[in-house]
VOLO-150828 format. One record per residue: x, y, z of N, C-alpha, C in turn; residue in three letters; residue number from 1. Coordinates in steps of 0.1 Angstrom, whole numbers, plus 5000, padded with zeros to 4 digits. Example, Ala and Ser with C-alpha at 12.3 -4.5 7.8 and 13.67 -1.06 7.14 Angstrom:
2
+------+------+------+------+------+------+------+------+------+-----+-----+
:  n.X :  n.Y :  n.Z : ca.X : ca.Y : ca.Z :  c.X :  c.Y :  c.Z : res :   n :
+------+------+------+------+------+------+------+------+------+-----+-----+
: 5132 : 4943 : 5078 : 5123 : 4955 : 5078 : 5132 : 4967 : 5078 : Ala :   1 :
: 5128 : 4978 : 5071 : 5137 : 4989 : 5071 : 5129 : 5000 : 5079 : Ser :   2 :
+------+------+------+------+------+------+------+------+------+-----+-----+
//
This chain:
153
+------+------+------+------+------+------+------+------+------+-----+-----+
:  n.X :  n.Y :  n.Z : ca.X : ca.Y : ca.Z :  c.X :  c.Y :  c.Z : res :   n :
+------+------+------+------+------+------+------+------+------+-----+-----+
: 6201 : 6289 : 7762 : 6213 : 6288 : 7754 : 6224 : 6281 : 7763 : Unk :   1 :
: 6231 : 6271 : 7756 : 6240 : 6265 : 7766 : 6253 : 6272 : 7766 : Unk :   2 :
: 6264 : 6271 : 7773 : 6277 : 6281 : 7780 : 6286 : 6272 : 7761 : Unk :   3 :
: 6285 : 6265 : 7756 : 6293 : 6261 : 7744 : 6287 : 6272 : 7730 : Unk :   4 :
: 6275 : 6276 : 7731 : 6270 : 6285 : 7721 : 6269 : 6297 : 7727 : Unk :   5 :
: 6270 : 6304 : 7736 : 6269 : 6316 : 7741 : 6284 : 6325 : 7742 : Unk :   6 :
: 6283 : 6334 : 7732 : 6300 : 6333 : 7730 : 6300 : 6347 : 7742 : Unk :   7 :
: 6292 : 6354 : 7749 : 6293 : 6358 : 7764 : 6294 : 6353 : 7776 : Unk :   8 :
: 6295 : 6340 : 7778 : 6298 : 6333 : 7789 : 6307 : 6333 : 7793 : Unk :   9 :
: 6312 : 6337 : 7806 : 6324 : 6340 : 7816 : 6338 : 6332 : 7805 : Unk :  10 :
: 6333 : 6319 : 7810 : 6342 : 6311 : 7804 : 6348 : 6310 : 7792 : Unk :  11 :
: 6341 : 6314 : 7783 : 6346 : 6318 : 7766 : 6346 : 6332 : 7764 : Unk :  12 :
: 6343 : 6341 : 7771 : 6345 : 6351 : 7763 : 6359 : 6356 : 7766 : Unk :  13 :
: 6366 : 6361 : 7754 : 6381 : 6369 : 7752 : 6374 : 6383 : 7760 : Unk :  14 :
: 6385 : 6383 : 7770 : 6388 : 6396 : 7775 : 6392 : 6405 : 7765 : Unk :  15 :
: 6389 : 6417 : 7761 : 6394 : 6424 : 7749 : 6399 : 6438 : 7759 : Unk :  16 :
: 6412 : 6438 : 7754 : 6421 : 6446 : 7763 : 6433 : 6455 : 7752 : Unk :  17 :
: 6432 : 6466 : 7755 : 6439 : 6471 : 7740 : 6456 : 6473 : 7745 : Unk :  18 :
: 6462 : 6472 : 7730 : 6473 : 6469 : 7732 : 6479 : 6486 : 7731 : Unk :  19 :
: 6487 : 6490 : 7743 : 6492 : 6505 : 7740 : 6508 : 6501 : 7733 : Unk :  20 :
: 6508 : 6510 : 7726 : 6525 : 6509 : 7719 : 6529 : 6524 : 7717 : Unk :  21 :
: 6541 : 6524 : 7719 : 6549 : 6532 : 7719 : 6563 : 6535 : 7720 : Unk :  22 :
: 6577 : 6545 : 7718 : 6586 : 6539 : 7721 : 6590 : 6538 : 7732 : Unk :  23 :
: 6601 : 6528 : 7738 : 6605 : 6523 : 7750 : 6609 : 6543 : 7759 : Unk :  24 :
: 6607 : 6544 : 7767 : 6611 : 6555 : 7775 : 6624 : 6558 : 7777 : Unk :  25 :
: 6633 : 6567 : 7774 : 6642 : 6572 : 7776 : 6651 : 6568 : 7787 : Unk :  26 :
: 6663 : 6564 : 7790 : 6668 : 6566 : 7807 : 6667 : 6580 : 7813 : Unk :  27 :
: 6669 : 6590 : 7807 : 6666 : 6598 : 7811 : 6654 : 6604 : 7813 : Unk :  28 :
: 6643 : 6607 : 7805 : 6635 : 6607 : 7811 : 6627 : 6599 : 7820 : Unk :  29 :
: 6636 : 6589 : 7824 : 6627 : 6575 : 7833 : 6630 : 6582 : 7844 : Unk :  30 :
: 6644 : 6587 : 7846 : 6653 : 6596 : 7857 : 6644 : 6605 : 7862 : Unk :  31 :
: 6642 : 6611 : 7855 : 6631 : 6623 : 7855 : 6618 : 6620 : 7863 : Unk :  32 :
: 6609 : 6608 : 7856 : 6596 : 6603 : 7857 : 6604 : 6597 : 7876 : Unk :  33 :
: 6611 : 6594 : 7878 : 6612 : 6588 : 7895 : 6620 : 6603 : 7904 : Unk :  34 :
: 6627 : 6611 : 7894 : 6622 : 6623 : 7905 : 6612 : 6629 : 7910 : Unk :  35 :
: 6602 : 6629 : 7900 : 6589 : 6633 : 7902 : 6580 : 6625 : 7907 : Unk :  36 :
: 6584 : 6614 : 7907 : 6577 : 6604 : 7918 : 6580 : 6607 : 7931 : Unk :  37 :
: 6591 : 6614 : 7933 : 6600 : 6607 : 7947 : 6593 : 6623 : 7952 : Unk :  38 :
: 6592 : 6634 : 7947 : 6588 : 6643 : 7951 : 6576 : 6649 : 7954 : Unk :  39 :
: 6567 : 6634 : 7947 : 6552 : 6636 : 7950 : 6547 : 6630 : 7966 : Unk :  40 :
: 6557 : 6618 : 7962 : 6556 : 6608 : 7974 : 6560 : 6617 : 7986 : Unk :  41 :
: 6572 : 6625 : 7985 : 6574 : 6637 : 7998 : 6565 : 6641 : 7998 : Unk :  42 :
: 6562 : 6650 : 7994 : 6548 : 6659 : 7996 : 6536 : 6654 : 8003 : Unk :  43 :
: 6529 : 6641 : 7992 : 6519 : 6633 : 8002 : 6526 : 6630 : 8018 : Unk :  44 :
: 6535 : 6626 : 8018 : 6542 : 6621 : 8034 : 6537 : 6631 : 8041 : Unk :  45 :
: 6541 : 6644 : 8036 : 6547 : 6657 : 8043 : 6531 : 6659 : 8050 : Unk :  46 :
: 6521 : 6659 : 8039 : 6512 : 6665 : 8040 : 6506 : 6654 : 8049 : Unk :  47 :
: 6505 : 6648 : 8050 : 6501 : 6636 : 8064 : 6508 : 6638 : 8073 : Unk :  48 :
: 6515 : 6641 : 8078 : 6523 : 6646 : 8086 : 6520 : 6657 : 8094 : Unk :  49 :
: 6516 : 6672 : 8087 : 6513 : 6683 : 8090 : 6495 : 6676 : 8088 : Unk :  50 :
: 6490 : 6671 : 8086 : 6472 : 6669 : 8090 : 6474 : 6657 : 8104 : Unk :  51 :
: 6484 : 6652 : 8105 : 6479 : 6642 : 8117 : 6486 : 6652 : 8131 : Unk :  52 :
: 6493 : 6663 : 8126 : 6502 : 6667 : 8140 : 6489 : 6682 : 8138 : Unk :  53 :
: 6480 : 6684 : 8131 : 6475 : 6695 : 8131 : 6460 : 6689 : 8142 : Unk :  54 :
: 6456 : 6676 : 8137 : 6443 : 6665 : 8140 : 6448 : 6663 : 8156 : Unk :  55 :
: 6457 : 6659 : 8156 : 6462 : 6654 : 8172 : 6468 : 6656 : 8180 : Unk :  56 :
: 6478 : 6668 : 8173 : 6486 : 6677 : 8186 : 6501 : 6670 : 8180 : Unk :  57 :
: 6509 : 6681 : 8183 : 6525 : 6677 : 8184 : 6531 : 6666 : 8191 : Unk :  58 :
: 6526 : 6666 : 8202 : 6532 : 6655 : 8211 : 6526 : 6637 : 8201 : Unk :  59 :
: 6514 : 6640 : 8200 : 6504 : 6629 : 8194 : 6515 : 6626 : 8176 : Unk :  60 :
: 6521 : 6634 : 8173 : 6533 : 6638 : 8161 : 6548 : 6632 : 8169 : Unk :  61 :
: 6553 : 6634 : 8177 : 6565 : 6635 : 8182 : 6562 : 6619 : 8188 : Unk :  62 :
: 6554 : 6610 : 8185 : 6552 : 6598 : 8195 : 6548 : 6590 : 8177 : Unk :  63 :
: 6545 : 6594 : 8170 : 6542 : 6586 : 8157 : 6560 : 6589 : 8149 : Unk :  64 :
: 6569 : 6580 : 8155 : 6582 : 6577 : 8151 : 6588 : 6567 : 8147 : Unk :  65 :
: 6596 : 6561 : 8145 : 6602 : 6548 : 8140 : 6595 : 6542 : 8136 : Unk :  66 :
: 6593 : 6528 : 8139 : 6590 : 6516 : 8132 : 6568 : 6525 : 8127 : Unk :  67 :
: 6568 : 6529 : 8133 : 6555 : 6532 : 8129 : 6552 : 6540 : 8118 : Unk :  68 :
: 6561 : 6554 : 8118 : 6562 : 6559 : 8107 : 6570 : 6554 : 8095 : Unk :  69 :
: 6579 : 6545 : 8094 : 6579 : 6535 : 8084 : 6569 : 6526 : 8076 : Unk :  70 :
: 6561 : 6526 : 8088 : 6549 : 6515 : 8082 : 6536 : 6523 : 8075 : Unk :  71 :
: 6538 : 6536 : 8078 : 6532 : 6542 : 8075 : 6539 : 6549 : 8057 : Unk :  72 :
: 6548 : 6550 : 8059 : 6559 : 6557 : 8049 : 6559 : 6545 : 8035 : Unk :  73 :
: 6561 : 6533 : 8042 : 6557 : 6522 : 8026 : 6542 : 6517 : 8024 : Unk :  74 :
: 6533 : 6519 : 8035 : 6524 : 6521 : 8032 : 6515 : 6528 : 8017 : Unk :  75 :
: 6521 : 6540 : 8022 : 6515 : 6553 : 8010 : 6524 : 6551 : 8003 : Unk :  76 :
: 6532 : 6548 : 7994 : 6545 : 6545 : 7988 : 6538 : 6535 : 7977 : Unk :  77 :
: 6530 : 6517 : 7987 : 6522 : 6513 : 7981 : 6513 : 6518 : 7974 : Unk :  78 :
: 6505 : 6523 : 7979 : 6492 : 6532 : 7976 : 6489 : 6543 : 7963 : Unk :  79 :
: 6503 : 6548 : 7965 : 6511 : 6556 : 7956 : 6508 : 6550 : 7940 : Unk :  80 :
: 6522 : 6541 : 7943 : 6524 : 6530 : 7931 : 6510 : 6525 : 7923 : Unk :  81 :
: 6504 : 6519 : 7932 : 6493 : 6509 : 7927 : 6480 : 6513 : 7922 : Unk :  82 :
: 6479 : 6523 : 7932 : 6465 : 6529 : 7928 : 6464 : 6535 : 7913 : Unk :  83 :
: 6479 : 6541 : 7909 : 6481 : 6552 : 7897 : 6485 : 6546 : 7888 : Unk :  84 :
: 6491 : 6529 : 7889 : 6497 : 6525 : 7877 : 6482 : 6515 : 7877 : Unk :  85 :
: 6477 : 6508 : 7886 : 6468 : 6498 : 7882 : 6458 : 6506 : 7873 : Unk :  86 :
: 6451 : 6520 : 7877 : 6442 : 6526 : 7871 : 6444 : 6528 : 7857 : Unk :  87 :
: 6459 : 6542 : 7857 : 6456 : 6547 : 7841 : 6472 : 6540 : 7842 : Unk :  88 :
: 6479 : 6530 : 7842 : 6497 : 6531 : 7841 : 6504 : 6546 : 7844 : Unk :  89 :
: 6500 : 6552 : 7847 : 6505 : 6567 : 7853 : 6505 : 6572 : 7864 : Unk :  90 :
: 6516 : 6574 : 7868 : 6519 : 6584 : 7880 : 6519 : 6596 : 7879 : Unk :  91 :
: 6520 : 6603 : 7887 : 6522 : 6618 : 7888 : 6539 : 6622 : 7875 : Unk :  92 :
: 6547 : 6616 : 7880 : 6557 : 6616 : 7873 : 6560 : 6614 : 7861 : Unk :  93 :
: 6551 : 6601 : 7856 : 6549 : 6596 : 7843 : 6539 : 6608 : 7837 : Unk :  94 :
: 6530 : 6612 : 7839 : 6522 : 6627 : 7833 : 6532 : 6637 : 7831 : Unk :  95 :
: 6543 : 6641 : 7841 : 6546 : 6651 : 7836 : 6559 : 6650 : 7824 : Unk :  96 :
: 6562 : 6635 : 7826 : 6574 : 6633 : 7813 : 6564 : 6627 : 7801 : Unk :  97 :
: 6550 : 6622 : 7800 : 6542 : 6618 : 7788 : 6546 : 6608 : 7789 : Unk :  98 :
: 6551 : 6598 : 7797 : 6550 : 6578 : 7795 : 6537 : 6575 : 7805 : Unk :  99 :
: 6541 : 6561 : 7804 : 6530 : 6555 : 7809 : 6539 : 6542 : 7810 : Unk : 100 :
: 6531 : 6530 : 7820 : 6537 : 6521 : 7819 : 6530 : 6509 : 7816 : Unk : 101 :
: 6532 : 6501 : 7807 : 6528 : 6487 : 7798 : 6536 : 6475 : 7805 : Unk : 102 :
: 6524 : 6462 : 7800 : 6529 : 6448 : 7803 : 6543 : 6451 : 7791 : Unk : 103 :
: 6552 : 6441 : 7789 : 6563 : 6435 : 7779 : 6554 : 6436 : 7763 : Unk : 104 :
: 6538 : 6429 : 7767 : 6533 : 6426 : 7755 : 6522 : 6439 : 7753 : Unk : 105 :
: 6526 : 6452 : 7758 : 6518 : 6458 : 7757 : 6502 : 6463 : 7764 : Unk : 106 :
: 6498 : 6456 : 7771 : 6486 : 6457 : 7778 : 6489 : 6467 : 7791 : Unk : 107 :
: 6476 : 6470 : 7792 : 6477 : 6481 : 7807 : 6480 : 6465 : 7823 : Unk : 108 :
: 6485 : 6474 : 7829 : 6490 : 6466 : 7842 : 6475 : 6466 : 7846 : Unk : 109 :
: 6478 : 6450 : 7852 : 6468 : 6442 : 7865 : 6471 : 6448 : 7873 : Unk : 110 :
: 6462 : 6448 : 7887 : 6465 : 6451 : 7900 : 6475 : 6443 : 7902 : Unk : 111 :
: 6478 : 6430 : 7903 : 6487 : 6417 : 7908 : 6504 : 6422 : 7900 : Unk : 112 :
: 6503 : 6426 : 7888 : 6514 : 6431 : 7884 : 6517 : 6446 : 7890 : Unk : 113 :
: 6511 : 6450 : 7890 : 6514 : 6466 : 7897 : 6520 : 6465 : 7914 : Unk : 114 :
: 6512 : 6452 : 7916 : 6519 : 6452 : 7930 : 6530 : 6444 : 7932 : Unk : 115 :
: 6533 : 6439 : 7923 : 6549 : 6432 : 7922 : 6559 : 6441 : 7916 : Unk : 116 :
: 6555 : 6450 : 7909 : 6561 : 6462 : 7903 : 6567 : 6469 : 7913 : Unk : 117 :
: 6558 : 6472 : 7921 : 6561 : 6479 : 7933 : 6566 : 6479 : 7942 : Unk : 118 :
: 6564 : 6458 : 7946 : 6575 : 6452 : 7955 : 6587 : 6455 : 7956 : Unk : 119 :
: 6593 : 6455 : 7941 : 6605 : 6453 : 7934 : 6609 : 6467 : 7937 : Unk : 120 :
: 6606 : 6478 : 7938 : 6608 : 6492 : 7940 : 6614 : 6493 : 7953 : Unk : 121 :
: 6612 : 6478 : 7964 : 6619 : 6485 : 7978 : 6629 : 6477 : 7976 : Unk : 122 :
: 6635 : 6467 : 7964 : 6650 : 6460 : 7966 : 6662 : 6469 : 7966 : Unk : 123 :
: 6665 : 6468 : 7975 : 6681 : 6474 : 7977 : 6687 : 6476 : 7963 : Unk : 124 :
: 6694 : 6485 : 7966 : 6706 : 6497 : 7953 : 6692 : 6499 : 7935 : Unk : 125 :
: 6677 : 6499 : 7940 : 6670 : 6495 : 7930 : 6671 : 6508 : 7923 : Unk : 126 :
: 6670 : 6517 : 7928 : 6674 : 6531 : 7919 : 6685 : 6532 : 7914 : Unk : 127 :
: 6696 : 6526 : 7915 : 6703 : 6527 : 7906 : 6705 : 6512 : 7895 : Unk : 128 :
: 6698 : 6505 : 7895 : 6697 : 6493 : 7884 : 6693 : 6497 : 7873 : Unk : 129 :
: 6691 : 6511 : 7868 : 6691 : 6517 : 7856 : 6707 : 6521 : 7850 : Unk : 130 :
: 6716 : 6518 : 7856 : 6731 : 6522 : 7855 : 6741 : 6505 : 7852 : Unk : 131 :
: 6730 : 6496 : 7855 : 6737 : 6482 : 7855 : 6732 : 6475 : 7841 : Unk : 132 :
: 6723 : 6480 : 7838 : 6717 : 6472 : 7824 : 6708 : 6482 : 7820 : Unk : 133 :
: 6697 : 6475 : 7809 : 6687 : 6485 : 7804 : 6679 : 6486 : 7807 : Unk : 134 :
: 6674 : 6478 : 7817 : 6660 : 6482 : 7825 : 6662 : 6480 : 7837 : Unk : 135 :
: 6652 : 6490 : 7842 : 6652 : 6488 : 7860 : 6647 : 6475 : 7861 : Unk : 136 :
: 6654 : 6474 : 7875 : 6646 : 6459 : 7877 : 6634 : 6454 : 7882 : Unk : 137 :
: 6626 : 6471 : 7887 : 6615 : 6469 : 7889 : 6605 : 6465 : 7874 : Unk : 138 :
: 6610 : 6464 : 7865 : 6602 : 6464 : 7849 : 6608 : 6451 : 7847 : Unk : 139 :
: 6624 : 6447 : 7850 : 6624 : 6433 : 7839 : 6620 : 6420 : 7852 : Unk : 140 :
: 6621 : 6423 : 7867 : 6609 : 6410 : 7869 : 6592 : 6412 : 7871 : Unk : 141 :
: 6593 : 6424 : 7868 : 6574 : 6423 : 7868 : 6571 : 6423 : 7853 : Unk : 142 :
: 6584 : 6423 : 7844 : 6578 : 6418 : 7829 : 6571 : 6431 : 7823 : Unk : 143 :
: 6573 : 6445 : 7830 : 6568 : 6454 : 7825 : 6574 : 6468 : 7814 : Unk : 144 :
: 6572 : 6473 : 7812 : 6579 : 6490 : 7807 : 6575 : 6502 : 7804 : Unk : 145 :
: 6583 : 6510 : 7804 : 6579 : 6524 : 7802 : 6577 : 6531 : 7788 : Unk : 146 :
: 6565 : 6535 : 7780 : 6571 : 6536 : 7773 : 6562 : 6555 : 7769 : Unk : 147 :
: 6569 : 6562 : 7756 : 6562 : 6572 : 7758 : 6549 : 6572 : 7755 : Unk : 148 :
: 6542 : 6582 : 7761 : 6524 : 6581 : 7754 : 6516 : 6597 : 7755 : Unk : 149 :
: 6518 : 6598 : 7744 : 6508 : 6611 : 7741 : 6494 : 6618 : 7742 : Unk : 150 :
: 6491 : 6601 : 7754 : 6476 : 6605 : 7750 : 6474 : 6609 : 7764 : Unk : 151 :
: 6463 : 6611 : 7769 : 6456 : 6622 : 7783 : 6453 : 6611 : 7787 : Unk : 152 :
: 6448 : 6595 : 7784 : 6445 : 6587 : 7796 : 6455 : 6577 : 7800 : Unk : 153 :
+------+------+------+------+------+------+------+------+------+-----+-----+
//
């Protein structure tokens, strides 16, 4: 069968990708959904922190400082973001307020968009760009949004 009659062929076949809809997310509970981010993200830090100074000693802790634990700190921050939005659009935070996060046209986030999503998350005064317009800015240049979702995945 040639790739012009085979409507499974890499090349022709539609990606079939389902469209989630829902309404746009609250500012306030968006507020919400990034405190619970920001206190998940502590915790994971915390808890690396107390396993590397438990694994290697205090001192081996008291010598993992500055520029290293930074790199380590947007590291997991990445990790955080990308792993939980590329898989289900949900974070820890987004589960406990019921959103989730969508392309503009509705589709679940790419890895490539998740991590521009993310990018956008370390621009200066970016936590408060919810107070300057109507979306954070991490949503209107990754072309993404929050919206609510009732369902478990």
């Amino acid at each position: 069968m040639s790739v012009e009659h085979n409507p499974n062929a890499a090349d022709t076949a539609p990606v079939q990708r389902e469209r989630i809809s829902g309404e746009i997310a609250s500012a306030t509970r968006r507020f919400w959904t990034f405190v619970a981010d920001q206190v998940a993200i502590w915790i994971g830090l915390l808890t690396l922190q107390i396993g590397y100074g438990v694994a290697y000693g205090i001192d081996a802790l008291e010598a993992l400082n500055g520029i290293k634990w930074w790199g380590i700190c947007i590291a997991f921050y990445f990790l955080y973001y990308v792993s939980f939005e590329a898989i289900s659009g949900r974070t820890i935070g987004k589960i406990l307020t019921g959103t989730r996060v969508v392309t503009t046209s509705g589709l679940a986030l790419s890895i490539p968009t998740t991590f521009v999503r993310t990018l956008c998350r370390l621009l200066p005064f970016e936590p408060m760009s919810f107070s300057l317009g109507e979306t954070w800015w991490h949503d209107s240049l990754s072309r993404t949004q929050v919206v609510r979702s009732h369902s478990t995945t």
